[in-house]
DOMARMI-978888 format. One line per 2 residues: number of its first residue (from 1); their letters; for each residue x, y, z of C-alpha. Coordinates in nm, 4 decimals, decimal comma, padded with zeros to 6 digits. Layout:
<atoms>
NUM) A) X Y Z | ...
</atoms>
This chain:
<atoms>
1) XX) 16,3050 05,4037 07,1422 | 16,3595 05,6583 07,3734
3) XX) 16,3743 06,0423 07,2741 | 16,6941 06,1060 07,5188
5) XX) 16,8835 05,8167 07,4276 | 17,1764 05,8006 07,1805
7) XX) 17,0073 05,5465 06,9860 | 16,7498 05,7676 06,8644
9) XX) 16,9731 06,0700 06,8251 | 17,1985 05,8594 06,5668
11) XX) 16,8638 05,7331 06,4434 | 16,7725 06,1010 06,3739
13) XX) 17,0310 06,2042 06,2653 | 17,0879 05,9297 06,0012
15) XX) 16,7007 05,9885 05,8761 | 16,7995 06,3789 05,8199
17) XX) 17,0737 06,3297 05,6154 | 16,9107 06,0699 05,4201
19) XX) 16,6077 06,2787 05,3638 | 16,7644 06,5930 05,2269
21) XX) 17,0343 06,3941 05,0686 | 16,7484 06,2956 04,8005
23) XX) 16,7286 06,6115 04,5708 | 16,4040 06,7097 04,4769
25) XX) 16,2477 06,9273 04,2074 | 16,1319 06,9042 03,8352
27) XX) 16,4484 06,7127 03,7298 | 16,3705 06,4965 03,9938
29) XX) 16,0022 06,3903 03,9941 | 16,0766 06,1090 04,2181
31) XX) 16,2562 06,2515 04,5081 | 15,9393 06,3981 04,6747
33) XX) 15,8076 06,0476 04,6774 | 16,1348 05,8914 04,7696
35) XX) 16,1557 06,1078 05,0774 | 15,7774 06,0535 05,2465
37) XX) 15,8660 05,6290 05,1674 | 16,1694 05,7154 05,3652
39) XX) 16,0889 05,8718 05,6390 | 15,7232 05,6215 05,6472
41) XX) 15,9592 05,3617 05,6136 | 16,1838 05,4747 05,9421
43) XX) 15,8373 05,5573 06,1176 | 15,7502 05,1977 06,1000
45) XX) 16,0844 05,1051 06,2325 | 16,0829 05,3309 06,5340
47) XX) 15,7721 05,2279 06,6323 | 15,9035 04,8361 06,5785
49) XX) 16,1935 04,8671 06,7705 | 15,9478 04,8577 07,0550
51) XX) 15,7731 04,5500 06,9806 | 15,7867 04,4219 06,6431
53) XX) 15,4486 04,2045 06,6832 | 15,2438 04,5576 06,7585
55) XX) 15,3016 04,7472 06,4484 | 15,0142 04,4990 06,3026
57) XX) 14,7904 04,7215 06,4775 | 14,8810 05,0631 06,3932
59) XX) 14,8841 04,8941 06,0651 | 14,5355 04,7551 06,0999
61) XX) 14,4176 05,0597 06,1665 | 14,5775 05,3005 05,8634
63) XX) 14,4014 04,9978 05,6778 | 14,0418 05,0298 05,7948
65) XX) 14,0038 05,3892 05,8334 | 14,2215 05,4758 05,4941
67) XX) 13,9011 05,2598 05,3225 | 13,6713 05,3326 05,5387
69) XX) 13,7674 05,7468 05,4390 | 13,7555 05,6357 05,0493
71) XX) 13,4618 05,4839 05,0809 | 13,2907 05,8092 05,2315
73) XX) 13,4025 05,9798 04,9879 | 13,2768 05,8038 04,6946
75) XX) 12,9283 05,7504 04,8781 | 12,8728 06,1404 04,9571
77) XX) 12,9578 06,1869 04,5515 | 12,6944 05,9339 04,4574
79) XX) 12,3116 05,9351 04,2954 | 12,1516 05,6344 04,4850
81) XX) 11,8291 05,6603 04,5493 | 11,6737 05,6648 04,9350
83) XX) 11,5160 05,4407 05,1739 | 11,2634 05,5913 05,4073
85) XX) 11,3213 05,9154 05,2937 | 11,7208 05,8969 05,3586
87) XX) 11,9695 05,9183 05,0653 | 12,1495 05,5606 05,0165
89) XX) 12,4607 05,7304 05,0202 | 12,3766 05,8608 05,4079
91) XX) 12,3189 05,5185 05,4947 | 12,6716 05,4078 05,3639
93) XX) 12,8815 05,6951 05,4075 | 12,7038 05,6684 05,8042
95) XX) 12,8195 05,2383 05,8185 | 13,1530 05,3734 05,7118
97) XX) 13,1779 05,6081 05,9766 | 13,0460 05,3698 06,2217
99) XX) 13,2646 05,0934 06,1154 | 13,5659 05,3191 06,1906
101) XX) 13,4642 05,4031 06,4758 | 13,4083 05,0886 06,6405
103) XX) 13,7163 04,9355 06,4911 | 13,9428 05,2332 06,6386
105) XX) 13,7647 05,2504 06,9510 | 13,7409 04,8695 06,9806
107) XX) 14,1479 04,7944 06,9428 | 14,1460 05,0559 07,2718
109) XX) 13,9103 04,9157 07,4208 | 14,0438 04,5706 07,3963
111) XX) 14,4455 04,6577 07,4481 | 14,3926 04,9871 07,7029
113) XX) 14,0863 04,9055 07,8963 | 13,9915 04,5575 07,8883
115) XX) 14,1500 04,5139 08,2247 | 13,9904 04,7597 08,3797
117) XX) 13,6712 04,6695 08,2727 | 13,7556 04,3213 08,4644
119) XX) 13,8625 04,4957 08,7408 | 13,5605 04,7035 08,7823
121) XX) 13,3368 04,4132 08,7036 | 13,4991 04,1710 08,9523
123) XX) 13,4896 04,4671 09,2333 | 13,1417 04,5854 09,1603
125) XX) 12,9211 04,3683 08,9973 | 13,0776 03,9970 09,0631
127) XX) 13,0012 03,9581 09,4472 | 12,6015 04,0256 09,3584
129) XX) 12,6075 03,7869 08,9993 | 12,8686 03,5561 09,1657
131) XX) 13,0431 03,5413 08,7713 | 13,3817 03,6864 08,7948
133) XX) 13,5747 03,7732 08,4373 | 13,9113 03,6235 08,3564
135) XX) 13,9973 03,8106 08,0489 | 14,3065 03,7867 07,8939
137) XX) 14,5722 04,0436 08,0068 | 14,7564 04,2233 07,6909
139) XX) 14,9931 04,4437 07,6970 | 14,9415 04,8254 07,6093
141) XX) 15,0269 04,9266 07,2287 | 15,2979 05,2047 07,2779
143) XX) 15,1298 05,5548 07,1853 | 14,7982 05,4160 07,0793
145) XX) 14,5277 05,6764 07,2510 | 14,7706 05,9675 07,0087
147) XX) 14,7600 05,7732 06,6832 | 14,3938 05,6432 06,7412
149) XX) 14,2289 05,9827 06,8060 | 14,4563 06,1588 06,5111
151) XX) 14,3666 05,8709 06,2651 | 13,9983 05,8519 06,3962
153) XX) 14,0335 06,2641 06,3169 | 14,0356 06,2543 05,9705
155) XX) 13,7877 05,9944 05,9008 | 13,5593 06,2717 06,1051
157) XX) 13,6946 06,5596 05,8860 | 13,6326 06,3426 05,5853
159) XX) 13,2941 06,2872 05,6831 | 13,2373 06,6177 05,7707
161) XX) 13,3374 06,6996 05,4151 | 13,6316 06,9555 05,5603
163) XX) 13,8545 06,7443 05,3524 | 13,8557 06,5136 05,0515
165) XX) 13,9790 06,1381 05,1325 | 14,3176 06,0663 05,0773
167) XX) 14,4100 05,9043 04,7770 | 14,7295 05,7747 04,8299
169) XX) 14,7709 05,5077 05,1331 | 15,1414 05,5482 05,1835
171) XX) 15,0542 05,9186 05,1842 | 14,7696 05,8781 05,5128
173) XX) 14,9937 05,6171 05,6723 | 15,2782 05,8930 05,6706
175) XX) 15,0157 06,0864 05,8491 | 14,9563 05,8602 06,1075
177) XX) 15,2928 05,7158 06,1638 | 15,5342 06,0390 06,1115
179) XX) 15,7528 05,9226 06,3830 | 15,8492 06,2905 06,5964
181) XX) 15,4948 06,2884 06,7220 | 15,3597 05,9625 06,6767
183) XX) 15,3862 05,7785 07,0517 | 15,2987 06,1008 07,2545
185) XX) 15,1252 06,3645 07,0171 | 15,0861 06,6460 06,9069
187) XX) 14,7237 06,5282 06,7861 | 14,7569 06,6391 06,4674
189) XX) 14,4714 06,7370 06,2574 | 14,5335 06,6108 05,8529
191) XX) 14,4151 06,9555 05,7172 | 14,7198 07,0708 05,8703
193) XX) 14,9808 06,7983 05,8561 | 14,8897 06,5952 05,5160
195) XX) 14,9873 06,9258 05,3159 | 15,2959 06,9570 05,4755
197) XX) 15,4111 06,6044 05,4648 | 15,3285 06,6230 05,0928
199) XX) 15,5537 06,9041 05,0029 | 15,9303 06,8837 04,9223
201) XX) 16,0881 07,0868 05,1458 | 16,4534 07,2125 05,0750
203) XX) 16,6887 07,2634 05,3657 | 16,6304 07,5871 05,5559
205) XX) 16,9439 07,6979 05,8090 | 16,6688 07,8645 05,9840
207) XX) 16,4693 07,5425 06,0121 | 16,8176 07,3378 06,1790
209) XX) 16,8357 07,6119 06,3710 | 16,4941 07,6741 06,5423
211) XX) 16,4567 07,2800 06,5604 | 16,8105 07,2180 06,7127
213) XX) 16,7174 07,5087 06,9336 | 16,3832 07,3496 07,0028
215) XX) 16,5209 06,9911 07,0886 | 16,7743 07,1234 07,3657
217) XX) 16,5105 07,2884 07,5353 | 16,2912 06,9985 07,5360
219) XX) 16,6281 06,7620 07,6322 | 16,6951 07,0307 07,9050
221) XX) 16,3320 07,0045 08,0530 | 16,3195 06,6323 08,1011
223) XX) 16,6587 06,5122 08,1485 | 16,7332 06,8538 08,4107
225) XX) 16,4158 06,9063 08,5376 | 16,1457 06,6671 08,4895
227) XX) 16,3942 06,3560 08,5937 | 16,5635 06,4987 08,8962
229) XX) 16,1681 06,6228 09,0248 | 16,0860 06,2607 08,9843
231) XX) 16,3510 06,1144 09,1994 | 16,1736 06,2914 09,5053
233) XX) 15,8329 06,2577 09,3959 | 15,8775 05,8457 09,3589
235) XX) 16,0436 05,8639 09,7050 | 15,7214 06,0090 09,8794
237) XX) 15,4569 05,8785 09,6930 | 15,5764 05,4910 09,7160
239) XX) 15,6410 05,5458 10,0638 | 15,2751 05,6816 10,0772
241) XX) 15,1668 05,3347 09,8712 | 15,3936 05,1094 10,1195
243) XX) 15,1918 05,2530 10,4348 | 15,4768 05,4970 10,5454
245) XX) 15,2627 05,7866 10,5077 | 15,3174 05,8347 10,8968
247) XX) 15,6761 05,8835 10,8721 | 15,6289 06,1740 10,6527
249) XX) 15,5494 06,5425 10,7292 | 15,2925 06,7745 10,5780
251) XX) 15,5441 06,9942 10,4431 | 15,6907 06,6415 10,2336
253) XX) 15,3936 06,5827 10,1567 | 15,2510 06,9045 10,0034
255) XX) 15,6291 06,9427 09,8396 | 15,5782 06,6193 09,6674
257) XX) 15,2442 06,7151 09,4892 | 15,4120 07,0400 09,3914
259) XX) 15,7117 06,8726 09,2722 | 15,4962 06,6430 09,0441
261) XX) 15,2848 06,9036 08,8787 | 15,6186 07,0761 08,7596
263) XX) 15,7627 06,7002 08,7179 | 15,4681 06,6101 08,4321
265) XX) 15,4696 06,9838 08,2876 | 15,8312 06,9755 08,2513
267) XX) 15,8164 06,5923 08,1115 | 15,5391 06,6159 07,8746
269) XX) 15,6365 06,9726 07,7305 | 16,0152 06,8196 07,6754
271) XX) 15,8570 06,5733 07,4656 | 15,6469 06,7920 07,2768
273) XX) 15,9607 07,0363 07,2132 | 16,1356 06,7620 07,1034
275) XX) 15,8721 06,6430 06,8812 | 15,8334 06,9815 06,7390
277) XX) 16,1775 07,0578 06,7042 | 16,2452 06,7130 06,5078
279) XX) 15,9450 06,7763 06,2900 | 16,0876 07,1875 06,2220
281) XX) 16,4525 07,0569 06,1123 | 16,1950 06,8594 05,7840
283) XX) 16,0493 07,1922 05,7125 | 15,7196 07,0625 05,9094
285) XX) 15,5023 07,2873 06,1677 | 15,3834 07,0843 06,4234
287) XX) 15,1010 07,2889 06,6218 | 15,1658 07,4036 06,9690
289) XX) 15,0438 07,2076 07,2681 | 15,1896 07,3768 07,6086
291) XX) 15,1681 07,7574 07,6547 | 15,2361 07,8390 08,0000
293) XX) 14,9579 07,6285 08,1591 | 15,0803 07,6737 08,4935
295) XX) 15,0416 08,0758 08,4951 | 14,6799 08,0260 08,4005
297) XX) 14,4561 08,2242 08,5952 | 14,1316 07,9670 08,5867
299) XX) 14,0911 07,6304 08,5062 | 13,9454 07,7296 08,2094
301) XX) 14,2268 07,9332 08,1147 | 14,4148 07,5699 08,2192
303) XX) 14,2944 07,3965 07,9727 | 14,3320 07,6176 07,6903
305) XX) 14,7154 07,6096 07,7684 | 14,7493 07,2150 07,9119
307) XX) 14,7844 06,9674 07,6569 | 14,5949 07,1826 07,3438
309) XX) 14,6057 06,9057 07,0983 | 14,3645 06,7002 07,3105
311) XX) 14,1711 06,9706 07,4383 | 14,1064 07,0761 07,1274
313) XX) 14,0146 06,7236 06,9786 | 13,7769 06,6553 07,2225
315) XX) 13,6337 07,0125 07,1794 | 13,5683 06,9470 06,8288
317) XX) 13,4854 06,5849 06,7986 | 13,3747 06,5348 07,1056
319) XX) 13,1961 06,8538 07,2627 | 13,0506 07,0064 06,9848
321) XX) 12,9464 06,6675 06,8372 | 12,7203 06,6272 07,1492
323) XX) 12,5531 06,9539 07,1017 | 12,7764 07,1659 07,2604
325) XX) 12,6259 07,4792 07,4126 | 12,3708 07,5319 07,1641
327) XX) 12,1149 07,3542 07,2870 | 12,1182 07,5116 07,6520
329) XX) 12,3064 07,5833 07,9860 | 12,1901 07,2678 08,1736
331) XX) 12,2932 07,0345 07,8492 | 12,6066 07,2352 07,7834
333) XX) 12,7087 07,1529 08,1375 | 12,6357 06,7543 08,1165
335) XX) 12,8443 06,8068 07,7784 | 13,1486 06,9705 07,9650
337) XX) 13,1497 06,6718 08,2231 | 13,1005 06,3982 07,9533
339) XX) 13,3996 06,5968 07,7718 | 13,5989 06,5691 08,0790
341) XX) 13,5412 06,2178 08,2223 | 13,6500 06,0865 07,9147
343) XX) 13,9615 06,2852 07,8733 | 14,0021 06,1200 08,2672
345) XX) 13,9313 05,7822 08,0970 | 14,1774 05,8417 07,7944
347) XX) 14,4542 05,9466 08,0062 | 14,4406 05,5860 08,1748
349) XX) 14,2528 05,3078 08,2710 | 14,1859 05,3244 08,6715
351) XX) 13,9255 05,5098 08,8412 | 14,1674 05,7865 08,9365
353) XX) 14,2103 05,9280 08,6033 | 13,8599 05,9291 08,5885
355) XX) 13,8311 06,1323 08,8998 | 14,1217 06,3550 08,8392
357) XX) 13,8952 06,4575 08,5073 | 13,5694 06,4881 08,6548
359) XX) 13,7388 06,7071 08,9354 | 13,8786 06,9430 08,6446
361) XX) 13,5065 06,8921 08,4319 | 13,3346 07,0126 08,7996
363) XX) 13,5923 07,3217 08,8579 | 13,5134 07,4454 08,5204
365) XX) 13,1967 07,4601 08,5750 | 13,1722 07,6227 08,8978
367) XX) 13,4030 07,8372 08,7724 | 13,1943 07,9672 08,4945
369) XX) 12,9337 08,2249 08,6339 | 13,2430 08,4398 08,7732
371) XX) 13,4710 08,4058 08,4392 | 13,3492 08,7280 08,2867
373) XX) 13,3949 08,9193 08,5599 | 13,6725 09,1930 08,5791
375) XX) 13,9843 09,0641 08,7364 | 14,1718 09,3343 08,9427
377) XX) 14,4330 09,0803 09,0397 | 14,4958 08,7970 08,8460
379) XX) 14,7607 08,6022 09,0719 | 14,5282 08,5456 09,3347
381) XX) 14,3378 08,3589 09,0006 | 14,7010 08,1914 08,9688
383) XX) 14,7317 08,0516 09,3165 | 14,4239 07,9345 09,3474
385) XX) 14,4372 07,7736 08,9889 | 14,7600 07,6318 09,0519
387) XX) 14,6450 07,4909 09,4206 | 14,3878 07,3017 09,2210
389) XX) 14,6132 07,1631 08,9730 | 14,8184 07,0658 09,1938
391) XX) 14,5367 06,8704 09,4248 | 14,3836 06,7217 09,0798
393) XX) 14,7545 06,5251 08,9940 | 14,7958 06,4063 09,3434
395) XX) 14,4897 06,2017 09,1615 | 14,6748 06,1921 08,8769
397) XX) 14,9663 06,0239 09,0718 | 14,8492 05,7755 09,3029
399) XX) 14,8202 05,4485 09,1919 | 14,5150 05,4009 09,4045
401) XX) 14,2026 05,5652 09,6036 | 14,3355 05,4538 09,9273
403) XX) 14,7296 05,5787 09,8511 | 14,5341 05,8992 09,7887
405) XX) 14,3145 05,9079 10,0560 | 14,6146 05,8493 10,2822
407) XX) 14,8142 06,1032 10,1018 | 14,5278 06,3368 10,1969
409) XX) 14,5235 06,2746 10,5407 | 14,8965 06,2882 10,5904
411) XX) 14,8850 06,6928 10,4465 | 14,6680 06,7489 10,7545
413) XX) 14,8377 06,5228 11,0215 | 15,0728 06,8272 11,1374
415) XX) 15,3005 06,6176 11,3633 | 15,6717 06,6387 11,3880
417) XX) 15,8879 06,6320 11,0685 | 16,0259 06,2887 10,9627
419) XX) 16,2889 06,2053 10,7503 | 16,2292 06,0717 10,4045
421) XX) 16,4636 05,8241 10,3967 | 16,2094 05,5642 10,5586
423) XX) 15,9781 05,6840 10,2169 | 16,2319 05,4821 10,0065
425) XX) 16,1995 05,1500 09,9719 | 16,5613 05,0665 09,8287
427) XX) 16,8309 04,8008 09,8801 | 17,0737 05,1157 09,9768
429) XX) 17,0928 05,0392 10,3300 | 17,3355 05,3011 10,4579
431) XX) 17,4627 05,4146 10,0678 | 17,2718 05,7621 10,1136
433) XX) 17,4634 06,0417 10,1324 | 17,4496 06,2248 10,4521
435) XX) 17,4699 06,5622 10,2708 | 17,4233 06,8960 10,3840
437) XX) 17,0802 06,9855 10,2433 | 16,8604 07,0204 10,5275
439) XX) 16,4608 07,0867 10,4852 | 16,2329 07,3459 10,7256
441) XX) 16,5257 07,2480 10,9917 | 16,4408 06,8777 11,0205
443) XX) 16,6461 06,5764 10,8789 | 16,8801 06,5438 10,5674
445) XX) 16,6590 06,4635 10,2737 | 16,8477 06,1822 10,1486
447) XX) 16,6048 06,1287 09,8691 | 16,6706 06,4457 09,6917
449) XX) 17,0178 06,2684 09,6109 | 16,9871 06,0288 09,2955
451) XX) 17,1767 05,6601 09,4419 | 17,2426 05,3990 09,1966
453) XX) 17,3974 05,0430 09,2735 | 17,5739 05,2134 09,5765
455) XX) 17,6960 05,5138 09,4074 | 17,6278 05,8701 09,4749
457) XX) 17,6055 06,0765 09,1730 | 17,5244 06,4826 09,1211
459) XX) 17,2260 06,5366 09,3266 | 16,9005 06,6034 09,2155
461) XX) 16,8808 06,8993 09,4228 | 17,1336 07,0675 09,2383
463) XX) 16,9818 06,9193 08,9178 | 16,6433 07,1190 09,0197
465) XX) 16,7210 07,4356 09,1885 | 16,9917 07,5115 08,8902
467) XX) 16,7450 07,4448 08,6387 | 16,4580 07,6248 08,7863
469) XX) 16,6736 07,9181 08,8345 | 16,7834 07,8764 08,4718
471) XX) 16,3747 07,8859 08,4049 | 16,2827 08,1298 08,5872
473) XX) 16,4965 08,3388 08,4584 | 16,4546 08,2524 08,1044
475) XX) 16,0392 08,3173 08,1563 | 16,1502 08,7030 08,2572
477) XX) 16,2955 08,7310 07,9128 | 16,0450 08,5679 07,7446
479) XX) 15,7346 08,7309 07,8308 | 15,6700 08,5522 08,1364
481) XX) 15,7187 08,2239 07,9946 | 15,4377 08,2522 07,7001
483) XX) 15,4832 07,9489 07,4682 | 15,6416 07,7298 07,7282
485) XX) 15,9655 07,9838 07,6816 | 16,0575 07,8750 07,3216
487) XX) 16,4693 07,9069 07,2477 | 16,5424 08,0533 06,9525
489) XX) 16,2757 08,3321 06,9070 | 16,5493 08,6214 06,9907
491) XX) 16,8472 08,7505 06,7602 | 17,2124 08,7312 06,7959
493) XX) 17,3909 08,6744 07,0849 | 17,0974 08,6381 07,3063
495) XX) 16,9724 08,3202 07,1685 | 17,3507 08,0917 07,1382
497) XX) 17,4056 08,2629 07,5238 | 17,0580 08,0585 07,6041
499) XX) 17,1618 07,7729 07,3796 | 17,5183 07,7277 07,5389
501) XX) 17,3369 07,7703 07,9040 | 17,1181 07,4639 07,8128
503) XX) 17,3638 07,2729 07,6652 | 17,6467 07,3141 07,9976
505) XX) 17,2969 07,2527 08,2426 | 17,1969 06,9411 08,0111
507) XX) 17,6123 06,8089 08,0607 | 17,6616 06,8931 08,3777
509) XX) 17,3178 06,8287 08,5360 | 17,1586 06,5604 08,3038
511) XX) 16,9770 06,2795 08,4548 | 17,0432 06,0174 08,2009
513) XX) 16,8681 05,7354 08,4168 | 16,6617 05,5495 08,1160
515) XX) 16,3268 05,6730 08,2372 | 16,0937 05,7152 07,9835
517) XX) 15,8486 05,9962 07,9273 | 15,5641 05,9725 08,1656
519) XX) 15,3022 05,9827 07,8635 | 15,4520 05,7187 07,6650
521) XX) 15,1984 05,4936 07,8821 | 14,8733 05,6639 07,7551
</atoms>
């Protein structure tokens, strides 16, 4: 079920009014309870709208690690005795853990990776053992990297005795299934959400507002912005991947990689505006996980404003598990690149993601001896973060090493400028527009124009220049775009003027083409 579609807006919608239709209070013990089976209940049944059949995992898993956290917590509250000088209770509360793990970890193993792991095997170690795999080819669980990592999150934090297990299963499945955020994150932590979800909240004007607020903005960003970037991004890079990298000019080329890192920012940080603006209108407080990541001044400084729910889990569960920096420079640093190959590895299964993270894990390091140093001017930092960025998701993008590789070569092959209509591998024939937009004087980009069966409709060019403009300007007023810009945090006039802006740009520019959110895949 698509965010931007007006299935899940009625869906919304409907789940809103039900919820605060149920009063709540002393005279009515039941309605708090009511509510979380409600909205559990139409978690379940987003998610199954998707495929039916795969809501037995997500359901496996609340299962395991809901017992698996019980379990922990009766063992550390035990008297056994001890083997070998370890308590009993260790021992059990530490075959818990384990079995948690490897359940969690094994479902994405099996359902994200097992087909890479026959890939790689076939590729690599096949040819010298002459035993290539044939595994079975499944398809990959909607959302299941978020709700793995948040789940596998509080069996940690139970463990780590930060919070007692839940008693209540219908209470940790709400935790894990609670439907604005449960396909494409925030990672939430439970000592933040489980309270929340557990209160009964009363409706709060200032809640609809903020959250209404919060969803246009994040509507504006991918339907405006994010969709319209995509049209020319898809035009170069599957020309790259079809062998037309010839055809196209540096200056395409470059644009395209540009165009992509604003395309997944603006994508990525709709969805999480959405998710938090959804989440706001219950009364709940989703954390933060943009905040202007592409004015940071480091990579560093990237990461600490890209995608903070993850970067934070792995941090916590991850980094400091391993040691962290306590136990040396040279060990901290084999911790930072562990850290970072697997965030590669979560965000997909191909050996590009992998790189694209160990290219970010190797930055940050070689970034580090010069981090404390005084900065006299920190948009030379900004360029040449943002250069890197950028050269990282051409990684991110390809489909392939050798796309990439030829993607790389074509920014350096200065020859003269081609037209990107031989990029596009459509059944348009001569259906492109021959519009007026011209690029660096050479010929009319017909792919910044979105076609469809035949038809021209508003063209993406527009859609982007109009909505950056709108941006840009918006960042000015907001403190140079601190908190990804959030509508809604001024009085008055100022804020419905910014409302109605996004609201006429989200009409009149929309891109209502069906295309999902680019992290629903992970």
């Amino acid at each position: 079920m698509l965010f931007h579609s007006w299935f899940f807006i009625l869906f919304a919608v409907a789940v809103v009014g039900l919820y605060y239709a149920v009063p709540v209070g002393r005279e009515n013990a039941w309605g708090g309870k009511f509510r979380r089976i409600l909205i559990l209940v139409a978690s379940l049944y987003f998610y199954a709208v998707w495929r039916p059949e795969y809501l037995a995992l997500i359901l496996a898993t609340i299962g395991v690690d809901y017992t698996m956290a019980r379990l922990i917590d009766r063992f550390g509250r035990s008297a056994d005795g001890a083997v070998d000088g370890v308590p009993v209770a260790n021992i059990k509360r530490n075959i818990a853990l384990v079995v948690s793990l490897c359940f969690d970890l094994g479902l994405l193993f099996a359902f994200k990776y097992l087909g890479f792991f026959e890939e790689t095997w076939n590729t690599l170690v096949a040819p010298w053992m002459g035993k290539p795999l044939n595994l079975p080819k499944l398809l990959l669980p909607m959302g299941i990297s978020f709700y793995t990592f948040q789940s596998l999150s509080y069996v940690i934090d139970v463990y780590r005795g930060k919070i007692p297990a839940c008693r209540s299963i219908a209470n940790y499945a709400l935790y894990v299934t609670f439907f604005p955020q449960l396909v494409a994150g925030p990672i939430e932590r439970a000592p933040h959400l489980m309270p929340q979800l557990a209160l009964e909240h009363r409706f709060d004007v200032a809640d609809l507002q903020a959250g209404m607020f919060r969803i246009m903005q994040g509507f504006f960003k991918k339907a405006v912005l994010a969709d319209h970037l995509g049209v020319f991004v898809d035009g170069v890079f599957n020309g790259v991947a079809a062998g037309h990298v010839s055809e196209l000019s540096p200056v395409e080329l470059i644009l395209a990689g540009i165009f992509f890192t604003f395309q997944i920012y603006f994508d990525f940080s709709g969805y999480s505006d959405i998710a938090i603006g959804i989440a706001r209108i219950f009364g709940v407080r989703l954390m933060e996980n943009f905040n202007a990541p592409l004015l940071a001044t480091s990579i560093y400084d990237f990461w600490k404003r890209w995608h903070i729910s993850l970067t934070s889990w792995f941090r916590e569960y991850v980094y400091f598990s391993l040691g962290g920096s306590r136990k040396g420079r040279p060990l901290a640093i084999v911790n930072v690149l562990i850290v970072f190959f697997l965030s590669g590895l979560w965000h997909g299964a191909a050996w590009t993601f992998v790189a694209w993270g160990v290219c970010h894990g190797v930055a940050y390091v070689l970034e580090r001896p010069w981090r404390k140093l005084p900065v006299k001017h920190p948009w030379l930092g900004r360029i040449k973060t943002f250069a890197l960025v950028v050269l990282f998701f051409t990684l991110f993008r390809a489909p392939d090493f050798g796309t990439w590789l030829d993607y790389i070569v074509g920014v350096f092959n200065f020859g003269p400028f081609a037209s990107l209509t031989q990029a596009y591998i459509l059944p348009h024939g001569d259906a492109y527009l021959n519009g007026p937009l011209t690029l660096c004087g050479g010929a009319c980009v017909h792919s910044l124009f979105c076609v469809d069966n035949d038809a021209v409709h508003i063209p993406a060019a527009l859609g982007v220049l109009v909505g950056l403009l709108i941006w840009g300007i918006r960042s000015l007023v907001t403190r140079g775009g601190t908190r990804g810009c959030v509508v809604g945090d001024e009085p008055g006039v100022w804020r419905w003027t910014w409302c109605l802006v996004y609201l006429l740009a989200i009409i009149l520019l929309g891109r209502f083409s069906g295309q999902g959110f680019i992290y629903f895949q992970f």
